[in-house]
N, C-alpha and C positions, 0 to 999 in steps of 0.2 A: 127404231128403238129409242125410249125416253132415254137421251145420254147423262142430260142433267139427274135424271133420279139414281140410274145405274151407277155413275158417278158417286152418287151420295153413300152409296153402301161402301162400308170401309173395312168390311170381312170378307177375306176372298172364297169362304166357307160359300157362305151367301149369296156373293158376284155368281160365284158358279150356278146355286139353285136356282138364282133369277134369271141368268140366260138358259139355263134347261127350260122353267115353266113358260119365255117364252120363244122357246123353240117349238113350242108344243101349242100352243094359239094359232089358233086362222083366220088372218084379219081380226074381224070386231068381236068372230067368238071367242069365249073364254074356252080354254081344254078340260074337258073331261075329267073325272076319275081316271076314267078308262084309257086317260091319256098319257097317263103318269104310268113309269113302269121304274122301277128299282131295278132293273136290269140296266136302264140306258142312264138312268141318275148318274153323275157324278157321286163315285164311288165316295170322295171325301165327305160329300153331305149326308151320307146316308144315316149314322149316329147320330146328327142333328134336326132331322125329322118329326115333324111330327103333323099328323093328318085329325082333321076334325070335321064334325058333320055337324052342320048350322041348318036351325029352323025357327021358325015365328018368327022373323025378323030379327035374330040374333040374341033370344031369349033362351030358347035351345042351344045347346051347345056341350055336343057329346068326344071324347078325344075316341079318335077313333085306334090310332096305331101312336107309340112314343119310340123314339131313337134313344140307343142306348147311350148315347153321350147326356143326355135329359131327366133319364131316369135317374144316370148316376149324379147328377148336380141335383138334382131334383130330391132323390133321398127318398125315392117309390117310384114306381111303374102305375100312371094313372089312366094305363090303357082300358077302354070301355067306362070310365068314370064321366058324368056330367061335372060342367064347370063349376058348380056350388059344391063338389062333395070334394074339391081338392084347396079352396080360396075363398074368402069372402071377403067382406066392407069395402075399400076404397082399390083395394088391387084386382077384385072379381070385377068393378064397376071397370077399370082402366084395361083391364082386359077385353072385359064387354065390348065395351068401346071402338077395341081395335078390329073386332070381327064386326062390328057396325057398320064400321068406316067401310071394311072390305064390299059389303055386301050391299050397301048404297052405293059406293063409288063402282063398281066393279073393275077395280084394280085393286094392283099391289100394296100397301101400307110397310112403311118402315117406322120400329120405334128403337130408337134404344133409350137407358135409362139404368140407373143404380136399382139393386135388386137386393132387400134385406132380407135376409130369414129371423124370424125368431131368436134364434139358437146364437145368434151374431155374427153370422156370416155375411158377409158384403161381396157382392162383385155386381161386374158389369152385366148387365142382358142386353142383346142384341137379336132385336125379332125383325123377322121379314112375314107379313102375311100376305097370301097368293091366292085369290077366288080359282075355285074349280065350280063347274057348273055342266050338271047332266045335258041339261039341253042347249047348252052354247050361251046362254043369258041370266039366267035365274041360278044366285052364287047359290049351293047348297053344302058345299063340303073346302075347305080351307086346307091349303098345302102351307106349311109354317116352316119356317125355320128357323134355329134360335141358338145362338153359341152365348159364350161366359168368357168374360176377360177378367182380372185381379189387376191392383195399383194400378201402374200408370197408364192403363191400357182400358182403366173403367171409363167411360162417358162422363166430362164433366161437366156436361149443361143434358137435361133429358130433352127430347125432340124427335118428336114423329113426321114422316115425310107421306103425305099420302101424292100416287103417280100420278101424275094430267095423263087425262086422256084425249084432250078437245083437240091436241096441236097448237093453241095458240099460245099466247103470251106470258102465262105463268104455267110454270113445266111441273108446278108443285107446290103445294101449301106444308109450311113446317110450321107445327104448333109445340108450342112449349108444354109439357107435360106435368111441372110442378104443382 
């Protein structure tokens, strides 16, 4: 297990999803849909959920299932909605982004980062995004997880970690997000 990435998660919400998605890996393949089961989830992550179905290279992108801890920070349930009909400009592109990252690298991705709404609410977001893939290789569907922290607990510098997978000498790339 990448200890340096697991390491870097600092939600134990999260620590948890990440050691289920990969308990659920075999060797080099990625797990399944079919891998995943809400029966064996850590019960804590289940609210924090959220499953999406990725095509064209990340141009598609449809949510498939939302956790109800999501919907209620979120302020609607954008279950069955494509990515454009819930975001747009520079936060669809940064989200983009992250399902990219997933589906070129075929690993995990960690972002966190301050999270505005509108309306003036601030807080922290904390994403882990998880390649799922039908056939062991080819990402088509993202297991997500994603909690919310206030004050002192927001992320004070934004940074995405994406996982090595090569084993060798850098266990991960962190990009600054600003």
């Amino acid at each position: 297990m990448p200890a340096a990435f697991r390491d870097a998660i600092r939600d134990n919400v999260l620590i948890a999803l990440y050691d289920y998605w990969r308990s659920r890996k075999s060797g080099e393949k990625l797990p399944a849909r079919a891998d995943i089961d809400p029966v064996d989830m850590p019960r804590a992550a289940l609210p924090y959920i959220v499953l999406a179905e990725v095509g064209e290279g990340g141009n598609q992108i449809r949510y498939r299932l939302v956790g109800t801890a999501i919907v209620s920070e979120w302020g609607g349930d954008f279950t069955g909605k494509y990515i454009e009909e819930i975001t747009d400009g520079t936060y669809l592109e940064f989200v983009r982004g992250l399902f990219i990252d997933v589906m070129t690298h075929r690993c995990a991705v960690l972002s966190e980062s301050t999270f505005r709404w509108d309306i003036g609410k601030i807080v922290g977001a904390h994403r882990l995004y998880m390649p799922l893939a039908s056939d062991g290789e080819t990402v088509d569907m993202v297991l997500i997880g994603q909690t919310f922290s206030r004050g002192e607990d927001r992320p004070d510098v934004p940074r995405k970690l994406i996982e090595a997978t090569d084993g060798h000498t850098e266990l991960g790339r962190i990009h600054d997000t600003r």
